[in-house]
N, C-alpha and C positions, 0 to 999 in steps of 0.2 A: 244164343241170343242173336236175334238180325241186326243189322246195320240199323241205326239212327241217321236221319236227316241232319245233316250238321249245324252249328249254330246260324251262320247265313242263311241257308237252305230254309230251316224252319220259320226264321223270320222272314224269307220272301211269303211263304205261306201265309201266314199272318198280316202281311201289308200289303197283300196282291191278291183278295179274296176272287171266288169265281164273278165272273162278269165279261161284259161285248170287251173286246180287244186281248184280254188278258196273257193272252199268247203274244202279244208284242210288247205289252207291258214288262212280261216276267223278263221276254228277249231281247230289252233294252239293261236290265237290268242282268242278266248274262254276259251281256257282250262288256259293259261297264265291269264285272268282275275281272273277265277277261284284259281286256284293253291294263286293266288296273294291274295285274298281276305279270303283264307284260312291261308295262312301265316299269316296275318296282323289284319285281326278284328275274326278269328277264327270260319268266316262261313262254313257250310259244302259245299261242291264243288260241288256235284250234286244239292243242293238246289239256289247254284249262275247260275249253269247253267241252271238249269230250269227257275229262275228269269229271265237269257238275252233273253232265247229262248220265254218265253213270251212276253216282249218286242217288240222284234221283231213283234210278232204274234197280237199287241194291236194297231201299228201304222195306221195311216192310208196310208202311203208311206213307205212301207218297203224299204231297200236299193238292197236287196234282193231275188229273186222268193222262193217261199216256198220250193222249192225242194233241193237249196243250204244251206237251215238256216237248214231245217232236217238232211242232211248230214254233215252240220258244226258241229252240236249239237253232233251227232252220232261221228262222229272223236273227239272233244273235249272231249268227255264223257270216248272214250279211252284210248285219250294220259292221261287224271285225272287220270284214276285208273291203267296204267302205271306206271305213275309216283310214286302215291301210293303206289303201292305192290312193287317197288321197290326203294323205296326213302332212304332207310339204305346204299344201294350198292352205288347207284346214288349220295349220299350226298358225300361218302366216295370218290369216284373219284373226285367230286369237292375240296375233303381236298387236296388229294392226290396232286394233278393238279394246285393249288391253294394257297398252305403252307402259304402266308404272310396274305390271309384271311380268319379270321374263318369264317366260316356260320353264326353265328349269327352276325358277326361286317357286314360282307358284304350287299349289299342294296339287298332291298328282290326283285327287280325288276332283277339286274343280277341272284341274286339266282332263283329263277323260271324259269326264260329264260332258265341257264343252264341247269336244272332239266326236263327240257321239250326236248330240245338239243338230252340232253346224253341220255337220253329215246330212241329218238328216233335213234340216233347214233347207239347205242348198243344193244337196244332190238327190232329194229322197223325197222333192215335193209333188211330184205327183201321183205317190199313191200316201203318203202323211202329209195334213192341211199345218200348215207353215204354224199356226197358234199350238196347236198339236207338240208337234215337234219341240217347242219352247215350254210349253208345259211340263211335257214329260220329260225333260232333261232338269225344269226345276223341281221337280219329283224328287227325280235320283239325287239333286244335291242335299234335297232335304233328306233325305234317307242317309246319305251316307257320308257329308260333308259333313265339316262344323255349321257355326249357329251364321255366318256371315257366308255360308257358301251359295244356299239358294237366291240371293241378293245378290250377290257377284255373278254369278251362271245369270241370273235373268238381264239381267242388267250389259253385257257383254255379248250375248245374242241378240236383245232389245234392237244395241248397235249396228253389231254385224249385219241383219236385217233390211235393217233401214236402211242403210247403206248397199243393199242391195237392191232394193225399190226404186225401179225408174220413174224419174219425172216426180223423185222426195224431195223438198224443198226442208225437211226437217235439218236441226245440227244436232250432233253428239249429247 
């Protein structure tokens, strides 16, 4: 018998039908595994994403055409080491943005979401449009968060944002 799509795997299928972007959709949601499974059981991020992109590559019905899972992996593999090299600044906005949750009390699944978010918010706006960016990180919280996480994720970038906009007159 072949390898099955795992339970994640199959449910990205399912909630990430074919359509324009979907290769950055699915590699948002890669690199959030990733990022996640580096937080929590302290794998390397390129060694998780090479594990899902095998995955993929072992099924015998992928969800996917190969050409989407290579450009997922290739986007994922970005927004990782993104977030990496800039994860000192990027955590410090979420203190900043954030003040009644430390990063450690906070659930690692908001944590990553944002971390991926503001990456992409701040260091990744000229080729994803800044509403973009905030959307698709309230996506993943809806996916993969509790029922208060895509409220918290949006609400927290909202900020961060703003406060990054010259010549805002807006408060918190």
């Amino acid at each position: 018998m072949q390898p099955a799509v795992d339970e994640p795997l199959e449910q990205l299928g399912r909630i990430f039908p074919a359509g324009p972007f979907l290769d950055r959709r699915l590699g948002r949601a890669l690199a959030f595994q990733a990022l996640y499974e580096m937080d929590q059981g302290h794998h390397p991020p390129a060694q998780v994403l090479d594990r899902l992109a095998q995955t993929f590559k072992e099924t015998s019905d992928p969800p996917y055409p190969p050409q989407v899972l290579s450009d997922a992996n290739q986007y994922a593999q970005l927004l990782v080491s993104g977030v990496l090299a800039n994860r000192g600044a990027i955590d410090s906005v979420i203190q900043q943005r954030a003040p009644l949750w430390p990063l450690a009390q906070m659930s690692a699944v908001d944590r990553n979401v944002l971390r991926i978010g503001l990456y992409e918010s701040l260091y990744g706006n000229a080729t994803v449009p800044l509403r973009t960016a905030i959307n698709e990180a309230v996506e993943l919280a809806k996916l993969f968060g509790s029922e208060t996480s895509a409220k918290f994720v949006n609400g927290v970038l909202g900020r961060a944002v703003d406060a990054t906009q010259p010549g805002d007159a807006k408060g918190a």
